[in-house]
N, C-alpha and C positions, 0 to 999 in steps of 0.2 A: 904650535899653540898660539903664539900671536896673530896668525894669519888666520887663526878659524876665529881668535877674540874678532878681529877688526870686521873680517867678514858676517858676524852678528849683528854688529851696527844697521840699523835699518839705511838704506840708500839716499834718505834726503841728507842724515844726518852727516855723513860724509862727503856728501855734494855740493853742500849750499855752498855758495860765492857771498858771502857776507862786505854787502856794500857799505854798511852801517854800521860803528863800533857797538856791540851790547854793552849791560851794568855788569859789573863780576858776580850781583846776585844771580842773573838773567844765564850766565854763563855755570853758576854753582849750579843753579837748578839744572840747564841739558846736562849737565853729566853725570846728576846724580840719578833723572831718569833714565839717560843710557845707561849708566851700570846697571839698575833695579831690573831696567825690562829688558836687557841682553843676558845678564849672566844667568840672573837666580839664584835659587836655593843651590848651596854644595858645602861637602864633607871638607872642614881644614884641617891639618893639625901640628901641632907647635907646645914650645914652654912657655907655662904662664906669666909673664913679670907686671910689675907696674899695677900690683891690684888695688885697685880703690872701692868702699861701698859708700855709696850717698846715703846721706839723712832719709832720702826720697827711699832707699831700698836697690836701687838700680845699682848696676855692681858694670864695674869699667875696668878693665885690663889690656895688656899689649901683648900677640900672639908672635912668638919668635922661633927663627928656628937657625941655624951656623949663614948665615946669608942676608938675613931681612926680619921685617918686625911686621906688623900692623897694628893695627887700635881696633879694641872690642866695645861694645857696647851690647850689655846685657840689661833687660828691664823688668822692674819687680815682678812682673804678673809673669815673666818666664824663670827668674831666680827661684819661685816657693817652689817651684818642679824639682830641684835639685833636694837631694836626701843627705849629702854629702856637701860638706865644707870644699871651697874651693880657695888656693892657695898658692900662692907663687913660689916657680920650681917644679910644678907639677906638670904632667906632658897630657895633655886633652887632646882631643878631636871635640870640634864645634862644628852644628850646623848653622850655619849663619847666611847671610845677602848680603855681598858687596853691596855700599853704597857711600856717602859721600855727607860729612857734617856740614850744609852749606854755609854754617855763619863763618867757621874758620876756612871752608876747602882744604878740609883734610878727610880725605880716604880713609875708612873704617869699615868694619864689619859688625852687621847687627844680626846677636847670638840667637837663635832660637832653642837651641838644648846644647847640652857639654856631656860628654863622658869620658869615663878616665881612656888614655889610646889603650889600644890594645884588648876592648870591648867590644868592638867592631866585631872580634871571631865569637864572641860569647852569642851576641846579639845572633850571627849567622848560622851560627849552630843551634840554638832554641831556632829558629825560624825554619829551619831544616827538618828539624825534627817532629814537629808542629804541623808541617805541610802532610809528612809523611803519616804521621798518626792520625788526624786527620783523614788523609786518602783510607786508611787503612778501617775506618769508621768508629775509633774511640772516644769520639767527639760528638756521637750523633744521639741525637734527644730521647730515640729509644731506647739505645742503652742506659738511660738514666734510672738508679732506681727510686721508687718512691719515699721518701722519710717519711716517717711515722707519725701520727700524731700526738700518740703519748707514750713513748718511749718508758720502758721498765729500766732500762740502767743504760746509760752512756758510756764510751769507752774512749780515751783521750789522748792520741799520740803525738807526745812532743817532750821536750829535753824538761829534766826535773828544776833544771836552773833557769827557764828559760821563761820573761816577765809577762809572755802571751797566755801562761799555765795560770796566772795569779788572776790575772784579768777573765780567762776561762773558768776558772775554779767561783772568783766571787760572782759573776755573774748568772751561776746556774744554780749557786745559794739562795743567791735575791729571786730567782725566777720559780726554784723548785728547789727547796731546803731538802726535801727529801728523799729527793732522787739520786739512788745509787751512782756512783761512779769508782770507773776501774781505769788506771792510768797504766797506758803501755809505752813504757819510759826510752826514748831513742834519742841520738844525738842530732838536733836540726842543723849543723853547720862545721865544716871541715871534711876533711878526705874519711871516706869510709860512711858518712854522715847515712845518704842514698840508700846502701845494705841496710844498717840499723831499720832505717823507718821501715823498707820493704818487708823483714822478717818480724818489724812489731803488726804490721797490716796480714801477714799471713797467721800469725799467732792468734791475734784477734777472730778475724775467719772462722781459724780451724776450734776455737775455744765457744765462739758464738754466746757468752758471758751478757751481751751490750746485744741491746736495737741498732746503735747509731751509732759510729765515727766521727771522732771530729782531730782533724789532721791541724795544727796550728805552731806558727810560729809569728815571731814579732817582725818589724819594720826591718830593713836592711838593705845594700847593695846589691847588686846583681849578682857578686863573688858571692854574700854572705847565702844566698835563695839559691843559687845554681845546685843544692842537693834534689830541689825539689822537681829539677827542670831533667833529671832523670827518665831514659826510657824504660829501664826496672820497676822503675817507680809507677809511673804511668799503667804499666803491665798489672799491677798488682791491685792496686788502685781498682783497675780494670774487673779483676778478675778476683776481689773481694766480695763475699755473698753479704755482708753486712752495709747498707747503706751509709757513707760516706760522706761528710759536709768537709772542707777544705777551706780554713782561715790563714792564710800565710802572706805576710807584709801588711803595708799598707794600703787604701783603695787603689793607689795606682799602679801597684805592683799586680804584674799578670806570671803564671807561673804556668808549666806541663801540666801538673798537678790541678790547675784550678780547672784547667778543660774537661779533665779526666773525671772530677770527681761529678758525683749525682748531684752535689749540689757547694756553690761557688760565693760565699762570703767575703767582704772584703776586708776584715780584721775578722782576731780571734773571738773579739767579743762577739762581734755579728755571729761568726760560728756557732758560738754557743746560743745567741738567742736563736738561731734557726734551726738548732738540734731539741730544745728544748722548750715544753709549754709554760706560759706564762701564769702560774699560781693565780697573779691578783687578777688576768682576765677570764681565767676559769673561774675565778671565785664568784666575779660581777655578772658571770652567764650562767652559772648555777644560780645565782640569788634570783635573776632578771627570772630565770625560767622556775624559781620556786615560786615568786610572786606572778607570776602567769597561772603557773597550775593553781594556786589558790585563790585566784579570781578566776579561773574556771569555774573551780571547785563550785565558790560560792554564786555563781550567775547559775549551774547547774540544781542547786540544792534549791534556790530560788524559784528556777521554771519550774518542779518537780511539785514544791511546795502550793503554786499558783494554779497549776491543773490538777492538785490533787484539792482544793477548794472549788474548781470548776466543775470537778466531777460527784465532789460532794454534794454540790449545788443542783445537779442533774440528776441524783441518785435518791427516789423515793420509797416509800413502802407500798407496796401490790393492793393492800387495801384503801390508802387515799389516792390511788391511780383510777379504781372502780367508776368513784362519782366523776372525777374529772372527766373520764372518757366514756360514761354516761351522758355526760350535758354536753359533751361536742357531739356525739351520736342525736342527739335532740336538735341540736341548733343546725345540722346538716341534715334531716329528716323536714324540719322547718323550712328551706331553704329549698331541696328538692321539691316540697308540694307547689312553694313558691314562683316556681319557675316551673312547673308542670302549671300551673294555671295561668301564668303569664302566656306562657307557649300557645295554648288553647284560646284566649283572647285574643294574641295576635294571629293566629290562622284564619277565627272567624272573622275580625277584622278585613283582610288580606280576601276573602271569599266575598264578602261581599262588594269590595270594590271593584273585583274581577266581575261580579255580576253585574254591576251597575254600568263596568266599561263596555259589558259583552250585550245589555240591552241596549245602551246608547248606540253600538255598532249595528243591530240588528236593522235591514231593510222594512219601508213600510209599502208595501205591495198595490193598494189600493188608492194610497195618496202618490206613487209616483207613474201609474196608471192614467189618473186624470191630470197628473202634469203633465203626461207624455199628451194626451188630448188637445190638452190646450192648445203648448204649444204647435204641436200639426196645423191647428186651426189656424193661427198666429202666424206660421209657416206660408200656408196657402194664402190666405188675407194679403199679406205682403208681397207674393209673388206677381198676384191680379196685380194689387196696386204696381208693381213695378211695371210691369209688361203693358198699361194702359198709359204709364208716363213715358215708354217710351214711343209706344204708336202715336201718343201726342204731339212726341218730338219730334218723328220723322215727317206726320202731316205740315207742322208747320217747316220741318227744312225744305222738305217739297215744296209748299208754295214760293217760298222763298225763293227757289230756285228756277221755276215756273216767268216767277215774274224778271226774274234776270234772264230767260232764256230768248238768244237772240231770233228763234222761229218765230216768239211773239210778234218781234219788230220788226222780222222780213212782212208777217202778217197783216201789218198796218197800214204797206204799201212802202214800206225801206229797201233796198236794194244792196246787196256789198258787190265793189268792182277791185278787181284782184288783176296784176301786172302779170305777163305772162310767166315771167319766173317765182307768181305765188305768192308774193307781197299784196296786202290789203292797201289800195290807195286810199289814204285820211286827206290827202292835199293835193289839188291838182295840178302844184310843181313839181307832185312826180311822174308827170306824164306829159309828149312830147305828141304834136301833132305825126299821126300815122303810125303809131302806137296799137299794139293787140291788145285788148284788154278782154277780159271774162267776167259778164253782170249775173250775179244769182239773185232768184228772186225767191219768194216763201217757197212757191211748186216750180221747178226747173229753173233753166236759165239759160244766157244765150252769150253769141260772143259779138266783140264789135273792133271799128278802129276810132280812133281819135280823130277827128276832122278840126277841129279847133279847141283851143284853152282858151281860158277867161277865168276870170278871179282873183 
């Protein structure tokens, strides 16, 4: 046990070489997180002493047993959980968390729930039994039957002495004064307790008297409700044709019974408002829906009254119909000639524009006869003239060219002398004594050599 404590310890916390002394707060603190975050939550158990309650509510005790002690600390918001007086001398089992009060550095445990010892088996056995019914599917939502909405008689199983019958009884007074009830009287607590209710839930059943069940007992320990944590019970329960509502304890009392039943209230009273309908809100949904129907009513009698004036309104006598639908037959006889002579005006309209377009379009045969004349005439005229400007123009290119033409100026008595390779001599530096040269003249020509320059 100590070597699996120590070996919990995370590895720096056992490691570190502390070169620096800490504060004793710095010191309260590691050890109050090493407990919290090494051990956790577990099951202790021991005798009560030393109990103290604060003004605060918080309730403080010392957990002992033939060997050693430790310090409890329980706090209000976990003490209202308790249904039972706790008391020195008494042997509990506490869930609690090691940890550590750092102003004194003293080791305590901080209680999360208390039960009496020796509940641990109660607890394991409902849990047992629970798994099993369950697997077995008495728990499952289809087996559930429906409750009724308005149940003709209620039927009420629980002890004649018992203060959850008084709180059952006046609240299904206040809810529904008039509603039958049949009580099948069993004992909710002691040996034997379990039989009783099973044979008032088959009685019930097999009598079918009641819509509805309602299974109820007041607040109590685990010891005082273990009738109801029965597998008989459970079976019956199960196997009841009467729909079933189940109020036993307080809201935080869970029972076999509450699984089992079709429907799972958390006190008696609840029981009964959930077996039973609410008179005054029946009353305000009757009223709401009488005052609907006669605003109906009257929006109806209304429409009926407003078209039967509409139709009134519409409805005449066969002789003042005559004239009326006389003088529409007049005023559409009117109307027809009207538009028969409109019609006829705009066709002839429409005809004579089409004649008027279709003479404008029409050819004039004899006037485009002498235009064709004309211009032919116009044609040829202009042709002469052209073909006379341009024999004008070629006479004078002619002469023009005439008078540039170098046979003139061989004509005049000029001469051209040209080097044997073709060149026209312009300057007689290009020519060299004893040189070939070739003279033409206007009619032939002749060839010669060069015997002297000059110039």
């Amino acid at each position: 046990m100590h070597e699996h404590f120590l070996s919990s310890f995370p590895p720096r916390a056992t490691e570190i070489e502390w070169n620096a002394p800490i504060t004793v707060s710095g010191l309260n603190l590691l050890a109050r997180q090493l407990l919290e975050r090494s051990i956790g939550l577990l099951w202790v158990g021991g005798e009560v002493s030393n109990l103290s309650r604060a003004a605060s509510g918080h309730c403080y005790f010392s957990l002992k047993d033939e060997g050693a002690q430790v310090r409890c600390a329980m706090f209000r918001h976990r003490v209202r959980y308790l249904d039972w007086d706790l008391a020195n001398g008494m042997q509990v089992e506490v869930r609690a968390r090691p940890s550590l009060y750092e102003p004194r550095g003293e080791f305590q445990l901080t209680v999360e729930f208390v039960r009496r010892a020796g509940l641990g088996a109660l607890y394991e056995a409902f849990a047992r039994l629970k798994a099993r019914l369950e697997r077995e599917g008495l728990f499952a939502p289809e087996c559930k039957k429906p409750l009724p909405a308005f149940p003709r008689c209620i039927g009420i199983i629980t002890s004649t002495a018992a203060a959850g019958l008084r709180d059952v009884l006046t609240t299904l007074h206040r809810r529904m004064p008039g509603l039958p009830v049949i009580l099948y009287p069993a004992p909710v607590q002691g040996e034997g307790a379990a039989q009783r209710i099973v044979a008032a839930i088959e009685e019930a059943s097999a009598r079918l008297e009641c819509d509805v069940l309602i299974l109820c007992r007041g607040g109590g320990s685990i010891e005082d409700l273990w009738a109801f944590n029965d597998e008989a019970l459970a079976r019956a329960i199960s196997a009841c044709s009467i729909p079933l509502v189940c109020g036993v304890g307080h809201e935080t009392d869970f029972t076999i019974a509450d699984f089992v039943a079709d429907a799972r209230a958390p006190t008696p009273t609840a029981a009964a408002e959930l077996a039973s309908p609410n008179r005054r809100e029946l009353k305000a949904r009757l009223d709401a829906s009488r005052e609907r129907m006669a605003a109906a009513l009257v929006r109806g009698l209304e429409q009926r009254m407003q078209q039967v004036d509409y139709l009134n309104r519409r409805l005449t006598h066969p002789g003042e119909r005559i004239p009326v639908q006389r003088q529409h037959l007049t005023h559409l006889e009117a109307r027809l000639r009207r538009g028969t002579s409109h019609a006829f005006v705009r066709s002839g309209l429409r005809l004579d524009a089409l004649r008027h377009r279709l003479m404008a379009a029409a050819p004039d045969v004899n006037r485009l006869q002498t235009l064709h004349q004309h211009n032919a005439k116009r044609l040829a005229d202009a042709a002469r003239r052209l073909l006379q400007r341009q024999r004008d123009r070629i006479a004078s290119v002619a002469g023009h060219l005439n008078a540039l033409s170098p046979q003139l100026i061989l004509q005049r008595g000029y001469s051209i002398v040209s080097r044997s390779d073709g060149d026209i001599v312009r300057d007689a530096a290009q020519l060299a004594r004893g040189d070939d040269v070739t003279i033409t003249f206007s009619r032939g020509g002749a060839g010669a050599m060069v015997k002297d320059t000059y110039g």
